[in-house]
C-alpha positions in Angstrom: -27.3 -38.2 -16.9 -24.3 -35.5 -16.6 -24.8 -32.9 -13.8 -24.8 -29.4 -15.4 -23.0 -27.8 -12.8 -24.6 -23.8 -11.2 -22.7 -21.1 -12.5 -24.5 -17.7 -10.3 -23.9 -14.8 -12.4 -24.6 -11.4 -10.9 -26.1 -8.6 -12.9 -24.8 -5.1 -12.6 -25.9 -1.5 -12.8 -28.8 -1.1 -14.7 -29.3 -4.9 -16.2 -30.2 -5.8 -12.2 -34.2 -5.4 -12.5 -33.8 -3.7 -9.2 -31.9 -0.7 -10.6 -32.9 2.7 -9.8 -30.2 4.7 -11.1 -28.9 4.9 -14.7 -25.5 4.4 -16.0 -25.5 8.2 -17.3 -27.2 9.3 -13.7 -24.4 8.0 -11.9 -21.5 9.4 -13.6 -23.6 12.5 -13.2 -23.9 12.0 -9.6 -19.9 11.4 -9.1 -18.9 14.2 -11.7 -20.7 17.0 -9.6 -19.0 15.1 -6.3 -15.9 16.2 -8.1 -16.5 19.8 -8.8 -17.6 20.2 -4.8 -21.3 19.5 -4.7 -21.4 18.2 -1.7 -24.5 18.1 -0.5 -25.9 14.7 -0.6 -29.5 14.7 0.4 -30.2 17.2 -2.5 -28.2 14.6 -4.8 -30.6 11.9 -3.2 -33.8 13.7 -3.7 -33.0 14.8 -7.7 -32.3 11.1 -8.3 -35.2 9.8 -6.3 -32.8 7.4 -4.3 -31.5 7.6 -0.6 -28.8 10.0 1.0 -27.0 6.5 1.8 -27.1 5.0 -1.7 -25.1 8.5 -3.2 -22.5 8.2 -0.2 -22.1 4.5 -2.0 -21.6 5.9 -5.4 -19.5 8.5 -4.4 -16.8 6.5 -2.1 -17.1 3.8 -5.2 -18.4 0.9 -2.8 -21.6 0.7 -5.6 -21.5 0.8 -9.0 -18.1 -0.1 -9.5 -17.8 -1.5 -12.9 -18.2 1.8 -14.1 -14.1 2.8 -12.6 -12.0 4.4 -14.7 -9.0 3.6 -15.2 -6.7 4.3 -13.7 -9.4 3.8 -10.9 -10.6 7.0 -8.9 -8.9 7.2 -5.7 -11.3 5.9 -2.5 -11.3 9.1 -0.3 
């Protein structure tokens, strides 16, 4: 019998069952980063996630398959 070897594949964005956030919701979110809202628990609170996961969208450390090219500088 031949060994079928593992291959782990990671879902991302909003095909991870975990997902709170939508595809649309988070180029929302990093859009009105852009224009100056800066205030991030009021970000957190509309989209019913925490302070720390919009500081993640916004400095591109989540949700990274959704870069533009070219990417979005990391600031």
């Amino acid at each position: 019998m031949k060994k079928i070897p593992y291959i782990r594949v990671m879902l991302k964005g909003e095909a991870h069952p975990m997902s709170k956030l939508t595809e649309k919701q988070v180029e929302t979110i990093r859009e009105l980063w852009k224009v100056g809202h800066r205030n991030v628990k009021v970000l957190a609170q509309n989209h019913k996630v925490s302070p720390a996961n919009i500081k993640k969208i916004v400095t591109n450390q989540t949700w990274q398959h959704m870069l533009k090219w070219p990417y979005e500088s990391r600031k």
